[in-house]
C-alpha positions in Angstrom: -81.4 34.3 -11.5 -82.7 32.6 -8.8 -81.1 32.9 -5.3 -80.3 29.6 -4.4 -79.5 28.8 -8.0 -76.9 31.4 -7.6 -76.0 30.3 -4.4 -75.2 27.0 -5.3 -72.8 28.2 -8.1 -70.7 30.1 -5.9 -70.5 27.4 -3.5 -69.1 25.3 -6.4 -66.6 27.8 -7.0 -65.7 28.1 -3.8 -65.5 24.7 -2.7 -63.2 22.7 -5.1 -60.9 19.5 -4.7 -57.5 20.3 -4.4 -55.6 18.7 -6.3 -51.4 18.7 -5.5 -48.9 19.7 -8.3 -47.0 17.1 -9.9 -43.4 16.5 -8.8 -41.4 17.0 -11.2 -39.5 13.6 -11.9 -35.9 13.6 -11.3 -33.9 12.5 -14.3 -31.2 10.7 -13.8 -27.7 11.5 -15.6 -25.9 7.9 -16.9 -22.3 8.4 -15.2 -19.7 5.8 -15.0 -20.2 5.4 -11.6 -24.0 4.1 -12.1 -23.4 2.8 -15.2 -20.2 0.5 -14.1 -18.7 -1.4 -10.8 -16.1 -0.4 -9.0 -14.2 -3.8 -10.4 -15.7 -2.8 -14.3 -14.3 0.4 -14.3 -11.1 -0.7 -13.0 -10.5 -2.6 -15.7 -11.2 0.1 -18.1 -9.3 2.3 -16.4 -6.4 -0.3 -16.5 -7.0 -0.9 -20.1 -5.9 2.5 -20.7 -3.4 3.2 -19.0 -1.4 0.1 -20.3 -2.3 0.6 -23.9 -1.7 4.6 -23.7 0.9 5.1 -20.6 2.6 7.7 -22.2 0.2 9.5 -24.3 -1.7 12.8 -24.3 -5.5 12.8 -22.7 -6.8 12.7 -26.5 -4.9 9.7 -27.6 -5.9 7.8 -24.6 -9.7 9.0 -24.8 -9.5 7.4 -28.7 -8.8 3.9 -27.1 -10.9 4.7 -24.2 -13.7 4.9 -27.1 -13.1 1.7 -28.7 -13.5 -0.1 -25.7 -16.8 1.7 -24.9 -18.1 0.8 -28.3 -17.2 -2.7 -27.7 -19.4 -3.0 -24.6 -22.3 -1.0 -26.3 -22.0 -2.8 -29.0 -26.1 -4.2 -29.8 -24.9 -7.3 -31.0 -22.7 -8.1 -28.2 -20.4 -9.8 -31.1 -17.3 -8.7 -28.5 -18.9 -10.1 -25.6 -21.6 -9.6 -22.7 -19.7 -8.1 -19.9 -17.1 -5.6 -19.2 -14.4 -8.5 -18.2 -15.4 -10.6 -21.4 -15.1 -7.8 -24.2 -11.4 -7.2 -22.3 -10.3 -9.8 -21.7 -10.5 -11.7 -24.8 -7.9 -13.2 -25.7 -5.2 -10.9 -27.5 -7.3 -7.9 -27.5 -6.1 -5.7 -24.8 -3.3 -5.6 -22.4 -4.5 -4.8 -18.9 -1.5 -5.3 -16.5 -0.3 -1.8 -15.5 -2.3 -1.0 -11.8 -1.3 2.6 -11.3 -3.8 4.7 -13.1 -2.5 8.6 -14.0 -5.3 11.3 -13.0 -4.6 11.4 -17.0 -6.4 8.5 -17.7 -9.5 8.7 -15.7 -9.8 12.2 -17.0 -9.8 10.3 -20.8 -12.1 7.6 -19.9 -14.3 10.1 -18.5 -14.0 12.0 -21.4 -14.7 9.0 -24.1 -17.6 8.1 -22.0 -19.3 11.7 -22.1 -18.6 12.2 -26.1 -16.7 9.1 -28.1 -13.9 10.3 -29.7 -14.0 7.3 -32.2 -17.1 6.9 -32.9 -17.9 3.5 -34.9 -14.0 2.2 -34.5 -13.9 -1.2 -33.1 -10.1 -1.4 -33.3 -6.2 -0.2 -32.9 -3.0 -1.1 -32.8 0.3 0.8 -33.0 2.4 -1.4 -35.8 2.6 -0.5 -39.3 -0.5 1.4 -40.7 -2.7 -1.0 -43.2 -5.7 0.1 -44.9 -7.5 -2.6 -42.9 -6.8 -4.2 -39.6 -9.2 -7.3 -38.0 -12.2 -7.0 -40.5 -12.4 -3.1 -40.3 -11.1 -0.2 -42.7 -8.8 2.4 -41.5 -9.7 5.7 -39.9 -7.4 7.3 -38.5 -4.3 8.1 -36.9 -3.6 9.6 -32.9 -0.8 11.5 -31.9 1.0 8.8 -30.7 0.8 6.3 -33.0 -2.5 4.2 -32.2 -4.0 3.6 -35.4 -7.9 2.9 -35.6 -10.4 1.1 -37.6 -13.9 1.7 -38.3 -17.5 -0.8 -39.0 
């Protein structure tokens, strides 16, 4: 091979671009702290605790999960914003201010993994086999009863 044919392949060896790893992209984790206000999550919070004072952490994650499949509803049929989907009228009572470490532990927990998956609504009268347009699903602890798409 010739010398300076040989040369001039080491050289190119030798002498290359460098090139900088990629970053790796930081993903970002959907918390209800980034997901809602301060004011939006107060209302959830107060939701809650007024519908489910007295309950276990379970019970009060069940309605903590219809409310969060009200607002991610992809039809927005119960409304566009945390405060509409609430506070329609005669859906939930909101009025109790003093939230229980209980409760945010619930809505923390519905929010994570929805304990009600597809129910869209509850009361805690007598149980029907269908309540608002939806078909019974089930029954809490306390009483709540809830109703499915």
């Amino acid at each position: 091979m010739n010398k300076l044919l040989m040369l001039a392949v080491c050289a190119s060896l030798i002498h290359t671009e460098y090139v900088p790893p990629e970053k790796p992209s930081l993903v970002e984790y959907k918390t209800l702290q980034n997901t809602y206000t301060t004011e939006e999550l107060d209302l959830i919070y107060r939701v809650v605790e007024t519908e489910t004072y007295t309950a276990d952490v379970g019970s009060k994650s069940h309605v903590a999960s219809v409310v969060f499949n009200m607002l991610n509803d992809p039809e927005q049929k119960f409304g566009k914003s945390v405060k509409s989907v609430i506070k329609a009228r005669g859906r939930f009572a909101y009025g109790r201010k003093r939230i229980s470490p209980s409760t945010k532990e619930a809505v923390h927990k519905a929010f994570l993994k929805n304990t009600a998956p597809d129910c869209y609504a509850f009361h805690s009268g007598r149980r029907t086999s269908s309540f608002a347009g939806y078909e019974y699903s089930f029954t809490d602890k306390v009483g709540h009863h809830f109703y499915e798409d």
